[in-house]
Structures are given as C-alpha cells and as structure tokens.
C-alpha positions as CSV (number, residue, x, y, z in Angstrom):
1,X,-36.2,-37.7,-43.7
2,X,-34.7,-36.2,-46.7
3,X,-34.0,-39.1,-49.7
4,X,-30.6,-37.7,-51.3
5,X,-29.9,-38.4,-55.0
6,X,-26.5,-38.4,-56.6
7,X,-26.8,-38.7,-60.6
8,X,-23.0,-38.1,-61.3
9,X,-23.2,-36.2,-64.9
10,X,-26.4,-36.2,-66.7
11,X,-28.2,-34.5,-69.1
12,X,-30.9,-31.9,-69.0
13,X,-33.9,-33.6,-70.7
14,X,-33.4,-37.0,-69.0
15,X,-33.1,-35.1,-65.2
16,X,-36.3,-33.2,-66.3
17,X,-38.2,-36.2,-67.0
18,X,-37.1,-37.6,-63.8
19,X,-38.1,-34.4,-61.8
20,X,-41.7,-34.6,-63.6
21,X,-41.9,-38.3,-62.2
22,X,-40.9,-37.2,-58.7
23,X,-43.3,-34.7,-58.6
24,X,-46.1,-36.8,-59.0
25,X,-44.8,-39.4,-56.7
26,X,-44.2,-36.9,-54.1
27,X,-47.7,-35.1,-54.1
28,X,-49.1,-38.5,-53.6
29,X,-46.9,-39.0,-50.7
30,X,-45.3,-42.6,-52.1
31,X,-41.9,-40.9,-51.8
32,X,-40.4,-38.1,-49.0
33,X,-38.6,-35.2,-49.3
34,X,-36.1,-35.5,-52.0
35,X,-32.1,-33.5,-53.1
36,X,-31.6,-34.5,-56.4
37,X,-27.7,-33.6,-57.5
38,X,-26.5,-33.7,-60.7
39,X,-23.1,-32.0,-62.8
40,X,-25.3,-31.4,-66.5
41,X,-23.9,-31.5,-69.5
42,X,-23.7,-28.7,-71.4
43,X,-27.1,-26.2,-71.7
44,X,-28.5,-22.9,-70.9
45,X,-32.1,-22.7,-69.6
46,X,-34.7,-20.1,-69.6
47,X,-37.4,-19.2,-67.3
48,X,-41.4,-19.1,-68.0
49,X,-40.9,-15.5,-68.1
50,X,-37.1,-15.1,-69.1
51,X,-36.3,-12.7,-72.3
52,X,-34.6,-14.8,-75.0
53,X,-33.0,-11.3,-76.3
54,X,-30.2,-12.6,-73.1
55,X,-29.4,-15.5,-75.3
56,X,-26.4,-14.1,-77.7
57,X,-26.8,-16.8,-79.9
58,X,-29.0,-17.9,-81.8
59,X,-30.2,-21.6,-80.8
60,X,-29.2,-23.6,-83.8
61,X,-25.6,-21.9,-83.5
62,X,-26.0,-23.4,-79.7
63,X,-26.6,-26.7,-80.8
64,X,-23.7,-27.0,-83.5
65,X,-21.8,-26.8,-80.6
66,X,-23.1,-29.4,-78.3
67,X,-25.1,-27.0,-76.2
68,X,-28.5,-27.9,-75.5
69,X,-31.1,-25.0,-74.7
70,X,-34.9,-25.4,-72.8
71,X,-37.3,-23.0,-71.8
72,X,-38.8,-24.2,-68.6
73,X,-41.1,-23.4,-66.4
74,X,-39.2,-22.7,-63.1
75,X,-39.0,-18.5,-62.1
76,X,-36.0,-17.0,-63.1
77,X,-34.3,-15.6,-66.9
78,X,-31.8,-17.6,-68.5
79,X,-28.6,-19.5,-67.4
80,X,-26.1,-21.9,-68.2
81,X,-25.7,-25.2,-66.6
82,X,-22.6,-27.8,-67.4
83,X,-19.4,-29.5,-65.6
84,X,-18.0,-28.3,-62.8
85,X,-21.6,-27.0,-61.3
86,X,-23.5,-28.5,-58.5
87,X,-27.1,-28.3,-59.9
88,X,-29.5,-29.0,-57.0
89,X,-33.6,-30.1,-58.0
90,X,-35.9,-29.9,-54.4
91,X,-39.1,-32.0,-54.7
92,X,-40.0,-30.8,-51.4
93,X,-43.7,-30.4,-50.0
94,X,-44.0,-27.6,-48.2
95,X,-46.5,-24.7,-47.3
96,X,-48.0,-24.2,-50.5
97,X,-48.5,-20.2,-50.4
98,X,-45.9,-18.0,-52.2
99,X,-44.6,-17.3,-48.6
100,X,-44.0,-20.7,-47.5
101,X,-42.0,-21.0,-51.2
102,X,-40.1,-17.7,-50.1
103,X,-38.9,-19.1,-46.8
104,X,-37.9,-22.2,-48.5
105,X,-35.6,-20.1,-51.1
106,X,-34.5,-18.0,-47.9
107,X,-33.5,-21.0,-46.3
108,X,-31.9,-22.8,-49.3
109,X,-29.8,-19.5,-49.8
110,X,-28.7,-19.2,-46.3
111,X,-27.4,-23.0,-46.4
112,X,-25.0,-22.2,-50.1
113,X,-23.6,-18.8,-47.6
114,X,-22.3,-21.4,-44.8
115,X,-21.3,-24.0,-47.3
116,X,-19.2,-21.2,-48.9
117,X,-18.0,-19.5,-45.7
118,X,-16.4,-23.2,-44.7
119,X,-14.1,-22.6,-47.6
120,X,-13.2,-18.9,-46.6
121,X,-15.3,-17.3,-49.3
122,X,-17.7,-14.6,-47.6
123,X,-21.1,-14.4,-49.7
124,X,-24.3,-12.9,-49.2
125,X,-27.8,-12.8,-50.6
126,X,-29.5,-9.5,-52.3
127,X,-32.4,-8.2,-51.1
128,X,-33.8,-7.6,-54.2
129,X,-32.3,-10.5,-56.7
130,X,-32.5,-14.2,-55.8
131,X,-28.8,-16.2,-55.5
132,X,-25.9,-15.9,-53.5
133,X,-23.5,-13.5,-54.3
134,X,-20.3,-13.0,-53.7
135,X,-19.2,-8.8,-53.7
136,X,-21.0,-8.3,-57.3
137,X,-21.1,-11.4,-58.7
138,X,-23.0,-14.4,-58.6
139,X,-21.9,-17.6,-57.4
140,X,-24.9,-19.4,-56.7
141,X,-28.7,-18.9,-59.0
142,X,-32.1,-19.8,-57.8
143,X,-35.3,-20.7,-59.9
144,X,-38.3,-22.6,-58.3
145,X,-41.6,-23.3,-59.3
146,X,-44.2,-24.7,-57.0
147,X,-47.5,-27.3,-57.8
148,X,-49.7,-28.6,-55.5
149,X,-47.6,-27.2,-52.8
150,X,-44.3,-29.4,-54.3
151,X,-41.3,-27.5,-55.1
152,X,-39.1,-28.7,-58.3
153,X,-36.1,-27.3,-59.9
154,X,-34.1,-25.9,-57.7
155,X,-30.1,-24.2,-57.6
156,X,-27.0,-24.3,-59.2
157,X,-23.9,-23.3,-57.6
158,X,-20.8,-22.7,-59.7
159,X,-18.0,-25.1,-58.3
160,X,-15.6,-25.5,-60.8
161,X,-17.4,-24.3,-63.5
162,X,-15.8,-23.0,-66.8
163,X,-17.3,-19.6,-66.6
164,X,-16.9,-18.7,-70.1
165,X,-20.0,-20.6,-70.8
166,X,-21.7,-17.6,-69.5
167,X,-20.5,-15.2,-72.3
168,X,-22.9,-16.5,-73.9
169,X,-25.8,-15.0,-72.2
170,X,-26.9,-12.2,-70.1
171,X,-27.3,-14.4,-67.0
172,X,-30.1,-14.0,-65.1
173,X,-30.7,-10.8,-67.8
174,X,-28.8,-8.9,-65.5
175,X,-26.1,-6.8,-67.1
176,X,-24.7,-4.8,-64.4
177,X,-23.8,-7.9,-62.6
178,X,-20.7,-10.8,-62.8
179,X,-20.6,-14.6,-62.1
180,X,-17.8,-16.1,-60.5
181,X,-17.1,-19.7,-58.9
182,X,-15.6,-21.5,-55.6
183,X,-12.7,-22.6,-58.4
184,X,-11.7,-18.5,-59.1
185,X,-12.4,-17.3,-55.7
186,X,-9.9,-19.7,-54.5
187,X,-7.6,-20.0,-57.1
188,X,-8.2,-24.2,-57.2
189,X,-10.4,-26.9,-58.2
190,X,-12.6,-28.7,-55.6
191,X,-13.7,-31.9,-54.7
192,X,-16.9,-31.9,-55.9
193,X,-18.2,-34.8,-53.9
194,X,-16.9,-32.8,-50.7
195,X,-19.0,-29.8,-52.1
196,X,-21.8,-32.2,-52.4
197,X,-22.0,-33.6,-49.1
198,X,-21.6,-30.0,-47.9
199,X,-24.7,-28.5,-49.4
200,X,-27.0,-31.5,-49.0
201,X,-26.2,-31.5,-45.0
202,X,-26.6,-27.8,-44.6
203,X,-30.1,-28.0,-46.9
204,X,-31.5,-30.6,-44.8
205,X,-30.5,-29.3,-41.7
206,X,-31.7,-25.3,-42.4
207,X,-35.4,-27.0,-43.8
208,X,-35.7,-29.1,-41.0
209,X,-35.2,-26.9,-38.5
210,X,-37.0,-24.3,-39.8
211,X,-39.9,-25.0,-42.3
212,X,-40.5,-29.3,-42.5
213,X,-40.6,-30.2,-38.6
C-alpha cells in the first residue's frame, strides 16, 4: 500500500520539514510507503554537490523577488521549482544499496515516459543524465538521496510551468541542454489534478511490480 499525499501549493521549507518527519516515521515502520505532491511556490534548489556558479543571481537579488533558494542534500545541481510543476517527494523503503536506489529512479522515470506518452508527447530517458527528456530538453528532473535505506526528495515534472523561471539558472548545470513543459509541447494548459492522478497510478504501479512486492 502506497499512502498518497496531496498538499495543493506549499512552500519549500514547510514540505521539507514535513519530508524530515516522514522519514523518521517511515524507517520506524509507523507509516508505509508514501507520494507526497505538492505545486511550490516559488524557489530554486541546489544539490549537496551542485555548483552555485549555475545560479545567475546572486541570492539576496533572488529573494527581493519572492524567490526562495536552499541547498539540500538530495543528488543533483540546481533547479527551479514553482506553479504549474508537479513536484513529487518518495519516502519509500527500499533496497538500501545504490543499486536498489538506481532501479527505483529507473522505475520512477519509466512511469513520467507513459504518463507523458498518454498525452501524445514521446519522451525518453538519457543514458548518461538522470530526467526525462523530451528530443533535447528536459521535461522531467530527478534528485534522490537515500538514509537508512528510505528514499526522500524525489521529481518534478514541468506541467504548466512558466519556464522562464529557468533563465535564471543553468539547470541541472547543463548548458548544452533546454527545458520544456507538457503546457509548450502541447500548446495548452493542463489539469493538474488529472496530471496528478496520472503519475501517482503509474509510480505505484511500476514500484510495485517491480521493486516493493
């Protein structure tokens, strides 16, 4: 069983603080398997290991304009979450070896490909970069981390996401790639709720089948 949580719009620091409490509660085994989904407000992240040289501005000029900014401690460089993007946090126990967390990710980006090819949008995953991708552009990031074989944070897939958020960093510190969103690629917005129920089905079923039975 998979518990599914639907925060609406909420911000960074207070899902954070919730993910921290899950995680506990999960390793202890007082809650199960748990989708937390939540549109953030506005804020660009950056991994344990992200390059803060991708972040154009500097972070008080972030702030002035209602952008929040964290360095965290999930894998991954530095992105930008806000409206308009499903962001997806997996407190999942699983095999706690890095390949058991590599399946997981395998798994979690095959389920965003079939949620996007039931709207007609062909994507794919790169061999060597984690996300979904849709020709040369990303559509969908990636960043785990693992503890006591829990995973937390999780993916984001742009939606109807206002992409020029993004010109603000190098995302992911890759500059030879794009971003793009289900809104562009289609030419309309979405029902986000649809979207939701999409990815949460298509998660539960691709873990279940393949990693939690």
């Amino acid at each position: 069983m998979v518990n599914i949580i639907d925060l609406g719009r909420a911000s960074y620091k207070e899902v954070w603080d919730l993910q921290l409490e899950l995680v506990e509660k999960r390793k202890a085994d007082k809650i199960p398997d748990t989708l937390v989904l939540v549109e953030h407000s506005h804020v660009i992240t950056i991994g344990k290991h992200g390059d803060e040289a991708n972040i154009k501005l500097p972070v008080d000029k972030l702030r002035e304009n209602g952008i929040d900014y964290f360095r965290v401690d999930r894998g991954g460089d530095v992105t930008y979450h806000g409206p308009g993007q499903i962001v997806g946090y997996t407190i999942y126990k699983i095999n706690g070896h890095i390949g058991g967390l590599r399946k997981f990710i395998y798994y979690m980006e095959d389920a965003i490909i079939e949620v996007l090819q039931d709207y007609g949008i062909e994507a794919h995953r790169d061999p060597n970069i984690i996300g979904v991708w849709v020709g040369n552009d990303k559509i969908a990031a990636i960043g785990l981390a693992l503890t006591e074989s829990v995973t937390y944070h999780g993916f984001a897939l742009n939606v109807n996401t206002d992409l020029k958020f993004f010109d603000m960093i190098i995302p992911c510190g890759l500059r030879d790639k794009g971003i793009t969103s289900m809104e562009k690629l289609l030419g309309k917005k979405l029902d986000m709720a649809e979207v939701k129920s999409k990815i949460s089905d298509k998660l539960s079923q691709n873990w279940r089948k393949h990693l939690l039975s």
